[in-house]
ROKE-212743 format. One record per atom (N, C-alpha, C): y, z, x; residue in one letter. Coordinates in pm, whole numbers, padded with zeros to 5 digits, always signed. Layout:
YZXA/...
***
This chain:
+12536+09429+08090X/+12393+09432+08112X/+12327+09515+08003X/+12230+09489+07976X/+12114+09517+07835X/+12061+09660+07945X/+12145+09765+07914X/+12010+09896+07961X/+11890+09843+07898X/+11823+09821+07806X/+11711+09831+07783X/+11592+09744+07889X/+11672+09655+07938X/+11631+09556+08020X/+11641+09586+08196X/+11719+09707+08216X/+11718+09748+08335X/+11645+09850+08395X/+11586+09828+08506X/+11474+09882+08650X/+11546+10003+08670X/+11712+09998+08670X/+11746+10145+08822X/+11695+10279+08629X/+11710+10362+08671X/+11642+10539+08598X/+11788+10535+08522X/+11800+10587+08437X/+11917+10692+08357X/+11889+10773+08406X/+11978+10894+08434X/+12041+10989+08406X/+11935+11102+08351X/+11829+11153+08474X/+11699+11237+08368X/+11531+11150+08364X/+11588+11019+08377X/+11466+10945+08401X/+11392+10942+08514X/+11280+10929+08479X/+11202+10944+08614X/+11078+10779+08607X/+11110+10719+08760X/+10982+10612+08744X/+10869+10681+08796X/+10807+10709+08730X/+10677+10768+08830X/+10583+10670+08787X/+10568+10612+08680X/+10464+10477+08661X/+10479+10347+08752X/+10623+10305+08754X/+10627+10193+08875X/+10600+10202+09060X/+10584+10371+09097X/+10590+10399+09211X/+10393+10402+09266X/+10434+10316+09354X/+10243+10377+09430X/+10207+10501+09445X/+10106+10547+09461X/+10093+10644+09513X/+09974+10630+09650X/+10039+10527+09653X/+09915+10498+09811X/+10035+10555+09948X/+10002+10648+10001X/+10075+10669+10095X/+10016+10578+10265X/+10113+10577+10321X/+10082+10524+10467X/+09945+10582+10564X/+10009+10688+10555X/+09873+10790+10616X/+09751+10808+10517X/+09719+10751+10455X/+09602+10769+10372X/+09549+10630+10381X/+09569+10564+10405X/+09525+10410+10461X/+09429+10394+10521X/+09304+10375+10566X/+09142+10350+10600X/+09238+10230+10695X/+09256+10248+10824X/+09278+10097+10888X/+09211+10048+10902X/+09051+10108+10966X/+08922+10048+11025X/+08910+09964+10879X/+08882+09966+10769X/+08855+09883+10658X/+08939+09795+10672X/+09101+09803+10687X/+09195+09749+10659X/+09204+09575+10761X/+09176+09610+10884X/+09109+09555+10986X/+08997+09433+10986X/+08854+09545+10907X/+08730+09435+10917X/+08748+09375+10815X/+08840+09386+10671X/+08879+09300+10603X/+08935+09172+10615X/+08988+09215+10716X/+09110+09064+10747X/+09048+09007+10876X/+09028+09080+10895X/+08894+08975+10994X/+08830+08905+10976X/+08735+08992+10857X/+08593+08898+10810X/+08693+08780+10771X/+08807+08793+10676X/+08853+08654+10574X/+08892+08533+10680X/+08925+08580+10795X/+08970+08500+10922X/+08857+08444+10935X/+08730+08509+10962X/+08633+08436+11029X/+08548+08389+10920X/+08558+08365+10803X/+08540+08264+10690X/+08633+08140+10703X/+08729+08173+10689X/+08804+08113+10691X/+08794+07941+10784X/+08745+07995+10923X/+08748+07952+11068X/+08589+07844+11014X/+08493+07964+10964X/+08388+07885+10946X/+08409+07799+10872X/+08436+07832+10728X/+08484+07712+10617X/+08597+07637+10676X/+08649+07593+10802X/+08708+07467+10836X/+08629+07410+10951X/+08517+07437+11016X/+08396+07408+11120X/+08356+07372+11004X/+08330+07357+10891X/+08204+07278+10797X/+08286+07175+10724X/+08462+07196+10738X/+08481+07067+10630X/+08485+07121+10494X/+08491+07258+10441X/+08465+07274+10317X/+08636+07328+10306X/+08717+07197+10273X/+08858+07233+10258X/+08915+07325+10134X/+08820+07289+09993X/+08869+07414+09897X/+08821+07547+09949X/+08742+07569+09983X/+08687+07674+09978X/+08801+07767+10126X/+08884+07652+10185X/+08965+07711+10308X/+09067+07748+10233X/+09111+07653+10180X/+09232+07693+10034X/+09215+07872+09979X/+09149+07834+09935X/+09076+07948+09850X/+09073+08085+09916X/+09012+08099+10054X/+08973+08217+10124X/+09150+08251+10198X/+09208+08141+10209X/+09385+08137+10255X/+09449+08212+10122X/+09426+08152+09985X/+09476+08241+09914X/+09471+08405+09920X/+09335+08433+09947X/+09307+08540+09930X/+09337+08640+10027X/+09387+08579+10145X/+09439+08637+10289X/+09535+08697+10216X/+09631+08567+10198X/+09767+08582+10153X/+09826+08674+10043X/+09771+08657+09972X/+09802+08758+09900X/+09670+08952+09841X/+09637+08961+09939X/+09590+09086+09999X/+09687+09205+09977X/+09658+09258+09980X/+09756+09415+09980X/+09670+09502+10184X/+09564+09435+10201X/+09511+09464+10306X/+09608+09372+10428X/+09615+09261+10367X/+09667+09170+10462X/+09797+09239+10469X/+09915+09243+10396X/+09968+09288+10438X/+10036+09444+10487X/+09926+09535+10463X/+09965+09633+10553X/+09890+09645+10691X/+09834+09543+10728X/+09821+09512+10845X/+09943+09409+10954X/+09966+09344+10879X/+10093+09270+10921X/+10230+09380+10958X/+10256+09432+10813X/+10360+09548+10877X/+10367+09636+11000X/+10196+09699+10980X/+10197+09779+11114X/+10166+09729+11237X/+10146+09588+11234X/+10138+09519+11352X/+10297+09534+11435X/+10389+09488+11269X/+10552+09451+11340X/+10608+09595+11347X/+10558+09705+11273X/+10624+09750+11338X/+10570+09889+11472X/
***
């Protein structure tokens, strides 16, 4: 394997650029919440009107959320 090409640290290395620094407890749920709500209830509306891209579209944006899914996690766990 190409070290130069590998993720795990050497020996002294430190990732501190690839790591979040969003911790769990610092999380706004109430935002986290009326976010994924509101996109639900777009969502719901834009398929009551027939406007199928625009359901596409607002589904993408569920889906790949960083809101969406730390709401999902702390649902499961």
């Amino acid at each position: 394997m190409n070290v130069s090409n590998s993720i795990t640290p050497l020996i002294g290395e430190r990732l501190t650029g690839i790591q979040s620094k969003l911790q769990w407890s610092d999380v706004d749920w109430n935002k986290v919440e009326e976010y994924a709500n509101r996109l639900q209830a777009r969502i719901t509306e834009a398929v009551k009107e027939g406007k199928w891209h625009l359901v596409k579209r607002l589904q993408y944006l569920l889906t790949h959320s960083l809101y969406a899914v730390l709401l999902a996690v702390k649902n499961v766990t």
